[in-house]
MIDOSE-1310 file (N, C-alpha, C; in nm, 2 decimals, decimal comma, always signed):
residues 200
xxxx	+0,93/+2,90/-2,63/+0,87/+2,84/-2,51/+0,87/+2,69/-2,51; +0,94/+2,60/-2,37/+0,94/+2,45/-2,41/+0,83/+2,42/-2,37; +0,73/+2,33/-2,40/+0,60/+2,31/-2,35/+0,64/+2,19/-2,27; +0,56/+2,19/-2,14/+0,58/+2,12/-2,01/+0,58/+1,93/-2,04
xxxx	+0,64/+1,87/-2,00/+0,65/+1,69/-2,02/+0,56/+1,68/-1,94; +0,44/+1,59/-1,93/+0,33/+1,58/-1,78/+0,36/+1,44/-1,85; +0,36/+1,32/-1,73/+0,31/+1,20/-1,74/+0,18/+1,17/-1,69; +0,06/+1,08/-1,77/-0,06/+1,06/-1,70/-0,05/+0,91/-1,75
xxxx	-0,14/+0,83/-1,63/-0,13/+0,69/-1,65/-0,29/+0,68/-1,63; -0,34/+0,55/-1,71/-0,47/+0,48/-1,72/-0,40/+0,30/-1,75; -0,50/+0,29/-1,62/-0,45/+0,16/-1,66/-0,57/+0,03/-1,73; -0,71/+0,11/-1,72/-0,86/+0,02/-1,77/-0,82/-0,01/-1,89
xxxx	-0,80/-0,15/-1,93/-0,80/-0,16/-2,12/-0,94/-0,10/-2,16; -1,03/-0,05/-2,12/-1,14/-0,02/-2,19/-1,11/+0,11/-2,21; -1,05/+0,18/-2,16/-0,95/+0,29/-2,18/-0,86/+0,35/-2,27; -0,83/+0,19/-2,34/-0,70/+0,20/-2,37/-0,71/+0,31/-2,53
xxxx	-0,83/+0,31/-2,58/-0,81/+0,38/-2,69/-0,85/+0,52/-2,68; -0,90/+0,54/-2,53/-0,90/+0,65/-2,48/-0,76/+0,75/-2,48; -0,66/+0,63/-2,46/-0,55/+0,69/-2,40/-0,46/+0,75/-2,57; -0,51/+0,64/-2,62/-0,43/+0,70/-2,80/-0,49/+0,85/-2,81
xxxx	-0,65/+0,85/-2,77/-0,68/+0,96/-2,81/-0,63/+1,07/-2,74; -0,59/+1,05/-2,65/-0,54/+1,17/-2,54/-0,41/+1,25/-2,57; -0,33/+1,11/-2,65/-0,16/+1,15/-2,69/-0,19/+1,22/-2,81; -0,32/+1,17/-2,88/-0,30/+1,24/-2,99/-0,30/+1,41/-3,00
xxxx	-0,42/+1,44/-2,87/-0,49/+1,57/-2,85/-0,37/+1,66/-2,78; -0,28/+1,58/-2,67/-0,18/+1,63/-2,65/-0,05/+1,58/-2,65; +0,01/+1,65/-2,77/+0,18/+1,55/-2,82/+0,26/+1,60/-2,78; +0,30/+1,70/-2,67/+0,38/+1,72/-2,52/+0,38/+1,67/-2,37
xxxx	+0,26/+1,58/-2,41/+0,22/+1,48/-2,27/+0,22/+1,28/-2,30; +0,32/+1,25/-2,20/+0,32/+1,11/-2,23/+0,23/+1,05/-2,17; +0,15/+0,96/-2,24/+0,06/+0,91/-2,16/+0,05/+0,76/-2,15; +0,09/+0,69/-2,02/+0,13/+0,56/-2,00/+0,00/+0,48/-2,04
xxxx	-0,03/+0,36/-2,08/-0,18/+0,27/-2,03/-0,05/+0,17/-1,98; -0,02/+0,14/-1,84/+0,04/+0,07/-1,75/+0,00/+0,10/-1,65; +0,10/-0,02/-1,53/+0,08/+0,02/-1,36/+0,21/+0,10/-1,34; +0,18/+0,18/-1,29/+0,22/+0,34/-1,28/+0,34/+0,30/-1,16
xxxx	+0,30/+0,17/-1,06/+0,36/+0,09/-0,96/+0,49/+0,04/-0,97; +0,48/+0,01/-1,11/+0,59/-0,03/-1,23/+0,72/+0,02/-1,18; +0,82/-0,01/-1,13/+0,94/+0,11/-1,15/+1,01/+0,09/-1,28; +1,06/-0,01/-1,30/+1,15/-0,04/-1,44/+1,00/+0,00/-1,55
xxxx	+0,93/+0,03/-1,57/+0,81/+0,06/-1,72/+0,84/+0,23/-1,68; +0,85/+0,28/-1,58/+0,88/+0,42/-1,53/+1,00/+0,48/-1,55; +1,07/+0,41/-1,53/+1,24/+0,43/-1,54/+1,28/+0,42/-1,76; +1,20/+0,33/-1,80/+1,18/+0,31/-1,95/+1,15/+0,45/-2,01
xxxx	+1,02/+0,47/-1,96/+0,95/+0,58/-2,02/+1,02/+0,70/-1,96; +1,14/+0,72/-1,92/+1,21/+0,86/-1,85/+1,17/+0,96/-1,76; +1,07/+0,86/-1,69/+0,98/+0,96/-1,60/+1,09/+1,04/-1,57; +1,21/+1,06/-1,48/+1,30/+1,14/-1,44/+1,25/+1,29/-1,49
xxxx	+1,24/+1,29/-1,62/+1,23/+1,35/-1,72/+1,10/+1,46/-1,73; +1,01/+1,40/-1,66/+0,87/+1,49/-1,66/+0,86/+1,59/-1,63; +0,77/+1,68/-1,60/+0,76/+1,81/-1,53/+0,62/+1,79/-1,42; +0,55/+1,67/-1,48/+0,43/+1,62/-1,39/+0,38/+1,47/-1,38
xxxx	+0,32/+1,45/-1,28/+0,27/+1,27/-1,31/+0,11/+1,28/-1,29; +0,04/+1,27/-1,34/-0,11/+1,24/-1,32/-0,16/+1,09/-1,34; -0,21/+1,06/-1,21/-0,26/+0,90/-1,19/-0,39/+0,91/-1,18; -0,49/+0,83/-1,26/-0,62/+0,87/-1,28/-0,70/+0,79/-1,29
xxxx	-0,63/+0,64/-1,22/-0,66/+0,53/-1,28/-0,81/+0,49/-1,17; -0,88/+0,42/-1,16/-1,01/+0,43/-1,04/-1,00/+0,37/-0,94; -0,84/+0,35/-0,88/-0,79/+0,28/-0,74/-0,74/+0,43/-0,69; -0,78/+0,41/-0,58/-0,70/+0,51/-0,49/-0,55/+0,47/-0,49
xxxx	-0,60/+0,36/-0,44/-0,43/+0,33/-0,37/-0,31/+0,34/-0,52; -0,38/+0,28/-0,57/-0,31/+0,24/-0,78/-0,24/+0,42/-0,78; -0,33/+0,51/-0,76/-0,26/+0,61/-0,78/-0,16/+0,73/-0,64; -0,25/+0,72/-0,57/-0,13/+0,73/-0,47/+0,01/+0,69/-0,47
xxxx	+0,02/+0,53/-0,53/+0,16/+0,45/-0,47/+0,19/+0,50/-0,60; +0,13/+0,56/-0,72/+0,19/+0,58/-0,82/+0,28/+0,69/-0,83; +0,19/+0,78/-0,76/+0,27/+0,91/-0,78/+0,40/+0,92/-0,69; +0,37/+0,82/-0,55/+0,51/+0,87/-0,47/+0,61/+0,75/-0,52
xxxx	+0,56/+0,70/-0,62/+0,71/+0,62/-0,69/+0,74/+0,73/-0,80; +0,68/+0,81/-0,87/+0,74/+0,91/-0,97/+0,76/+1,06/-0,88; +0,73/+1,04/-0,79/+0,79/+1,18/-0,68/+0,94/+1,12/-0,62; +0,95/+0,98/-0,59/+1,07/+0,93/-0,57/+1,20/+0,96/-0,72
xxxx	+1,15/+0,94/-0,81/+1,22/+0,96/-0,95/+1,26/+1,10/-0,99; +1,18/+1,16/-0,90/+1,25/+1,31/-0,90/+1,12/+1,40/-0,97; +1,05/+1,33/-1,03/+0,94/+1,44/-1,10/+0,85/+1,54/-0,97; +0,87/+1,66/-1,07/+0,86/+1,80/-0,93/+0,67/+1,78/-0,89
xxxx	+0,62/+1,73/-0,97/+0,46/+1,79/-0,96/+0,34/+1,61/-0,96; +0,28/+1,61/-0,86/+0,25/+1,50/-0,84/+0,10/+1,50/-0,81; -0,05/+1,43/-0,92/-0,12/+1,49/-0,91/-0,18/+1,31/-0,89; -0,31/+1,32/-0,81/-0,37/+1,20/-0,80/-0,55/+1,21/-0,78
xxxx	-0,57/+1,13/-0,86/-0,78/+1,09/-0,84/-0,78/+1,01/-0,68; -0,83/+1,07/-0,60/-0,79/+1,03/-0,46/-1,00/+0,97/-0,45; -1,09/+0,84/-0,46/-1,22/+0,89/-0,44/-1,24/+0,85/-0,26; -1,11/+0,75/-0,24/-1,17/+0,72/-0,06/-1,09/+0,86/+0,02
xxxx	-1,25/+0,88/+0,07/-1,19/+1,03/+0,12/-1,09/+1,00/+0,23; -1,06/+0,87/+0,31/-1,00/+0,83/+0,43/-0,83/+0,87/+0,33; -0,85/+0,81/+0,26/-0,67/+0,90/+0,19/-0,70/+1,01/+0,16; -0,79/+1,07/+0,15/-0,75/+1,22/+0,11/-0,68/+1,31/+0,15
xxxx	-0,71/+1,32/+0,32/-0,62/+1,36/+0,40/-0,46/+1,33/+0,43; -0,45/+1,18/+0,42/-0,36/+1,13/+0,45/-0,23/+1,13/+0,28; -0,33/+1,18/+0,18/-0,24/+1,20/+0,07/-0,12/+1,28/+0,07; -0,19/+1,42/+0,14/-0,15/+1,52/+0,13/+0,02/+1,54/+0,21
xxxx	-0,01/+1,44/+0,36/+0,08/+1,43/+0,43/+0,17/+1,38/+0,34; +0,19/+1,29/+0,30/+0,26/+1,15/+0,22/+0,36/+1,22/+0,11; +0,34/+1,34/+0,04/+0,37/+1,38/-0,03/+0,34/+1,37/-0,18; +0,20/+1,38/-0,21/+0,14/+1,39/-0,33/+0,08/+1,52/-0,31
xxxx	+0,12/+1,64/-0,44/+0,13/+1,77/-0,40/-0,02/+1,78/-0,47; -0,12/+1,68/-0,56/-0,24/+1,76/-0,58/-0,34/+1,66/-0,57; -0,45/+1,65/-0,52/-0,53/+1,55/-0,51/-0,67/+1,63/-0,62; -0,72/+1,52/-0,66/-0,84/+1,55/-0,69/-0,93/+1,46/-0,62
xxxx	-1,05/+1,49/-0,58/-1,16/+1,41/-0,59/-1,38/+1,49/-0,63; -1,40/+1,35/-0,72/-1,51/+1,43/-0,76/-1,63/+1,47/-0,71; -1,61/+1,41/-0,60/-1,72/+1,44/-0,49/-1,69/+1,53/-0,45; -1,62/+1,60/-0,43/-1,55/+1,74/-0,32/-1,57/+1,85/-0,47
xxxx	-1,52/+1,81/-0,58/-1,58/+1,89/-0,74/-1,66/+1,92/-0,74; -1,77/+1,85/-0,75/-1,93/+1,80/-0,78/-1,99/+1,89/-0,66; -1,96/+1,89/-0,53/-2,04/+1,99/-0,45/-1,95/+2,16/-0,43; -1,80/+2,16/-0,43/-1,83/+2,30/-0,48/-1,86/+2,34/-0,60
xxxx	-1,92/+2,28/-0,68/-1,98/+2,36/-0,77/-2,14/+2,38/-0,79; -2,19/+2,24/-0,66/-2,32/+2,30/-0,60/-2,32/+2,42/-0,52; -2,20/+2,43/-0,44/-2,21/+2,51/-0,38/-2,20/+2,69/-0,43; -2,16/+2,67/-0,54/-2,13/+2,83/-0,58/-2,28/+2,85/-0,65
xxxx	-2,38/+2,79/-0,70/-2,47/+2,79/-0,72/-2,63/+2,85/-0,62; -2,57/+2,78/-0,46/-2,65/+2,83/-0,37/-2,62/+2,95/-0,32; -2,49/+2,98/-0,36/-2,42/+3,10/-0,23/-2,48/+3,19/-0,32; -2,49/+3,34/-0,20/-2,56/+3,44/-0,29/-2,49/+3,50/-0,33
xxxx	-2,53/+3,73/-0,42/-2,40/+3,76/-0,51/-2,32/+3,65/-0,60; -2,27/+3,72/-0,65/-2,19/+3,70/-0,79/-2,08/+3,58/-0,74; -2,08/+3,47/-0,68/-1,97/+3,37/-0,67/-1,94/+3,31/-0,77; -1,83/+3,35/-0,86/-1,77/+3,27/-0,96/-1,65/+3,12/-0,95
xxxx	-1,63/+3,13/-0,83/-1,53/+3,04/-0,82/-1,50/+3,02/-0,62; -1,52/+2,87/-0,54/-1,53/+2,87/-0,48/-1,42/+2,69/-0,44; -1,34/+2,69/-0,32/-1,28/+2,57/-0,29/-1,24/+2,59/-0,17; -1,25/+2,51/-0,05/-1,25/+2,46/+0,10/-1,10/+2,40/+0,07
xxxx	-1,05/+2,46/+0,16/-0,91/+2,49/+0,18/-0,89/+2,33/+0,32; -0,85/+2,23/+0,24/-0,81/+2,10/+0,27/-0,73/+2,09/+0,48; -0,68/+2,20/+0,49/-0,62/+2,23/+0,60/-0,66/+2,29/+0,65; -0,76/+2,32/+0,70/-0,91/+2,40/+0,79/-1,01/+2,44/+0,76
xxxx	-1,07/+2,52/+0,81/-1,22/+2,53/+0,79/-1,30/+2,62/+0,67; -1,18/+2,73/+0,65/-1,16/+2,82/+0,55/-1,20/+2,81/+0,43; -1,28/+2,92/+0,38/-1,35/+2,89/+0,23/-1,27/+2,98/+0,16; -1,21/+2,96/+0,05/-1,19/+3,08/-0,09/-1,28/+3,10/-0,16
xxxx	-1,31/+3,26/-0,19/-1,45/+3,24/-0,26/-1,39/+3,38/-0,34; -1,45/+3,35/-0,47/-1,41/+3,45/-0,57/-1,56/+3,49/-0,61; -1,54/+3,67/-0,62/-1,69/+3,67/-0,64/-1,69/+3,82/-0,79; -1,79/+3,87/-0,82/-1,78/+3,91/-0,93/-1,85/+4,07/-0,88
xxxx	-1,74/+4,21/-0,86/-1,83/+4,30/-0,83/-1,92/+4,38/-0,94; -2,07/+4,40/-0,89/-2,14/+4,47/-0,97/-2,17/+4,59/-0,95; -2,21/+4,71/-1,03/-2,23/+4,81/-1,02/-2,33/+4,86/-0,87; -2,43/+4,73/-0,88/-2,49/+4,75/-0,73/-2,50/+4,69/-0,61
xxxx	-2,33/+4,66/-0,62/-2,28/+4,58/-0,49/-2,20/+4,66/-0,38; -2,23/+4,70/-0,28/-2,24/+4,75/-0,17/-2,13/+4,77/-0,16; -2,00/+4,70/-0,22/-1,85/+4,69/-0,19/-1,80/+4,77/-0,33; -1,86/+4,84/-0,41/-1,82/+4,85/-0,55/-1,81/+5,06/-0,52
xxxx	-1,68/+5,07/-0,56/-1,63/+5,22/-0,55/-1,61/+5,28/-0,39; -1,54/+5,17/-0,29/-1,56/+5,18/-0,16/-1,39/+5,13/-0,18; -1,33/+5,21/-0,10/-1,19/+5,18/-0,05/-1,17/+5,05/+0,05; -1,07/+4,95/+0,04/-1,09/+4,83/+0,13/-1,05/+4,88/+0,30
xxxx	-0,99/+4,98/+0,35/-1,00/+5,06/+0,47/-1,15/+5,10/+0,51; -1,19/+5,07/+0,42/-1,37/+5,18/+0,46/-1,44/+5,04/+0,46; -1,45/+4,98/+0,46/-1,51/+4,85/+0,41/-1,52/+4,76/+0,57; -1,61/+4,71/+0,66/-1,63/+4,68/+0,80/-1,67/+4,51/+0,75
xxxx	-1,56/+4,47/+0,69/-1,55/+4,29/+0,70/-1,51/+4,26/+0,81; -1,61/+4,11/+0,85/-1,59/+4,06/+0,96/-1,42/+4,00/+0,97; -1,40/+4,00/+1,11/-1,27/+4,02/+1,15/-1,20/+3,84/+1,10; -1,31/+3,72/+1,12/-1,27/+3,62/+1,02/-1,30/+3,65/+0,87
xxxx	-1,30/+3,70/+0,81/-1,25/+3,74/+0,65/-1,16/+3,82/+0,61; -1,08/+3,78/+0,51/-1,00/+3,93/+0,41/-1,02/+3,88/+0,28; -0,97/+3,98/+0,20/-0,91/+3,97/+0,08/-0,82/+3,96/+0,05; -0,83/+3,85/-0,04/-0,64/+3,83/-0,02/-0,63/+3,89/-0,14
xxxx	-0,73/+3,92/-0,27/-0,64/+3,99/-0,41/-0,79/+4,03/-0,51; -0,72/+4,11/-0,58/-0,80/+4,15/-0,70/-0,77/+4,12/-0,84; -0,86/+4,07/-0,88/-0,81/+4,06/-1,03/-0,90/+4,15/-1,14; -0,83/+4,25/-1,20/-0,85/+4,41/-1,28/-0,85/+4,36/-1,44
xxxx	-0,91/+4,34/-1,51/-0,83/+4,36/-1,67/-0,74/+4,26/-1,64; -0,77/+4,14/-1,65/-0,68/+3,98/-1,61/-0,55/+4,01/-1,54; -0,53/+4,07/-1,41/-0,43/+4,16/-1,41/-0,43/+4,08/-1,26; -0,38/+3,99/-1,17/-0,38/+3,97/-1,02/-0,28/+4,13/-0,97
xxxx	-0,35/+4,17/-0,85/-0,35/+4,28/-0,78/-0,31/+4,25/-0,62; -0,26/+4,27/-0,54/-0,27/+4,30/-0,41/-0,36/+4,41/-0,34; -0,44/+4,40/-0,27/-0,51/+4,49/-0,20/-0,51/+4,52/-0,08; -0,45/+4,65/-0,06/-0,44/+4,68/+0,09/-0,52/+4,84/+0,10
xxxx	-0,48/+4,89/+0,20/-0,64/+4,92/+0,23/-0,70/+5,06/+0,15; -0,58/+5,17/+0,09/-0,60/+5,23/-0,02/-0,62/+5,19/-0,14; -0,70/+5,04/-0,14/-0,68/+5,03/-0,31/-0,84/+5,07/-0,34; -0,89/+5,09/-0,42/-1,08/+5,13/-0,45/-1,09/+5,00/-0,51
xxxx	-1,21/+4,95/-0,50/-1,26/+4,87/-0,57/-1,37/+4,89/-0,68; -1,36/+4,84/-0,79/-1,44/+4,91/-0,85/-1,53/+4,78/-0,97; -1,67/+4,83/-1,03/-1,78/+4,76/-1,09/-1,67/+4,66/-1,18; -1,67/+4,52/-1,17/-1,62/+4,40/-1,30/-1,48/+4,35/-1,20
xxxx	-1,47/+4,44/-1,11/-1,34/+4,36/-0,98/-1,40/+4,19/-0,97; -1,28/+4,12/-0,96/-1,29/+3,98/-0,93/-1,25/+3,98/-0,78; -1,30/+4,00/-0,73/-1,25/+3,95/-0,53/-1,22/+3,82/-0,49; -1,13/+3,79/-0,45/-1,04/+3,69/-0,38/-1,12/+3,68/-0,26
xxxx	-1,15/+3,62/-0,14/-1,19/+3,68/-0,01/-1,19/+3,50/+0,08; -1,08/+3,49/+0,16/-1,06/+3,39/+0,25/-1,15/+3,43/+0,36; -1,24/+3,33/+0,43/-1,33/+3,40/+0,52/-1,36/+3,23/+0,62; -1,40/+3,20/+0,71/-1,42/+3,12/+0,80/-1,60/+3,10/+0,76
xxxx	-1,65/+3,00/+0,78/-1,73/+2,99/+0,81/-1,92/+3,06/+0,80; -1,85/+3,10/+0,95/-1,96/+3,16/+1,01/-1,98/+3,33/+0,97; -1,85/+3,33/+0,83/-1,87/+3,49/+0,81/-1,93/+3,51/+0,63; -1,94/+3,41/+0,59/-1,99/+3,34/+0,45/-2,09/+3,47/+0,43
xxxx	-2,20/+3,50/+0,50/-2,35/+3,53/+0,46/-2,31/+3,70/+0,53; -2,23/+3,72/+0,58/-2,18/+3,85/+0,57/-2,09/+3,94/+0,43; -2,02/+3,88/+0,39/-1,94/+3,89/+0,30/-1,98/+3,87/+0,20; -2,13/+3,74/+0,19/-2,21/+3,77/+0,06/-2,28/+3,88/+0,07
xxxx	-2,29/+3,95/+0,16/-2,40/+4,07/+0,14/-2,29/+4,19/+0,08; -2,19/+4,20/+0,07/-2,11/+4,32/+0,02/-2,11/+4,28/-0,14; -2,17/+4,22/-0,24/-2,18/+4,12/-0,32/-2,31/+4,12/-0,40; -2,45/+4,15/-0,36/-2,58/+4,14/-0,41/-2,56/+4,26/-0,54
């Protein structure tokens, strides 16, 4: 198995021994302390060559322009610290295929905390209003040993999958669900506190 080339750049010298330690922890990932902006320092280091770019530096813009200069170079996977939310949106257009930001982090993970039932894993889908919410079935959850046909989810939710014995599943409407199921479930909004109740 070849293990994947990722490029990640930091460009804070206060960083900089940060960044030794990072090459050290991972010696299949190059890790620049330069401006990512650079083409000839990019072209040096064989970005062509990557399988990813991660810009992480604490400019928006520093990472942005960084990644669609190594998306221009051909590297397939282009990941960026986006914190002005006014590019966040506008990243996505641009062609930077992953944004992070820690304020959007930091509250879904308040938020799986407030939601009721077993929410293990939750993220607001960048291109509408749509929430993914992964939830954990228990023996005394309303949805546990019930066929997804028998099951009266509001008409804004589905499930999109199951995950069995680390196993991803498709569920259509003969499949049973049953006590330790991981549920997938895309749902709008206003169907949140419905779909947590199949869940308690």
């Amino acid at each position: 198995m070849i293990s994947p080339k990722i490029s990640t750049l930091n460009l804070s010298k206060k960083l900089k021994d940060r960044a030794f330690d990072l090459a050290d922890e991972l010696p299949d990932t190059l890790v620049i302390n330069g401006d990512g902006r650079n083409v000839e320092l990019l072209d040096e280091e064989n970005i062509k060559d990557m399988d990813a770019f991660i810009s992480v530096t604490g400019n928006s813009e520093t990472n942005i322009m960084s990644c669609l200069v190594a998306k221009s170079k051909g590297v397939k996977k282009t990941i960026a610290l986006v914190e002005n939310m006014d590019y966040y949106k506008l990243s996505h257009s641009i062609g930077v295929d992953t944004l992070i930001n820690k304020k959007l982090l930091a509250a879904n993970s308040i938020f799986r905390y407030i939601r009721r039932g077993e929410v293990v894993a939750m993220t607001k889908l960048s291109n509408m209003e749509a929430e993914l919410l992964e939830f954990v079935v228990k023996p005394t959850s309303k949805i546990c040993n019930q066929y997804i046909k028998e099951i009266a989810f509001p008409l804004s939710a589905i499930i999109g999958g199951v995950i069995r014995d680390e196993e991803g599943l498709i569920a259509l409407g003969d499949f049973k669900i049953v006590s330790g199921d991981r549920i997938v479930v895309c749902c709008l909004p206003q169907s949140i506190k419905k779909v947590e109740s199949y869940f308690y």
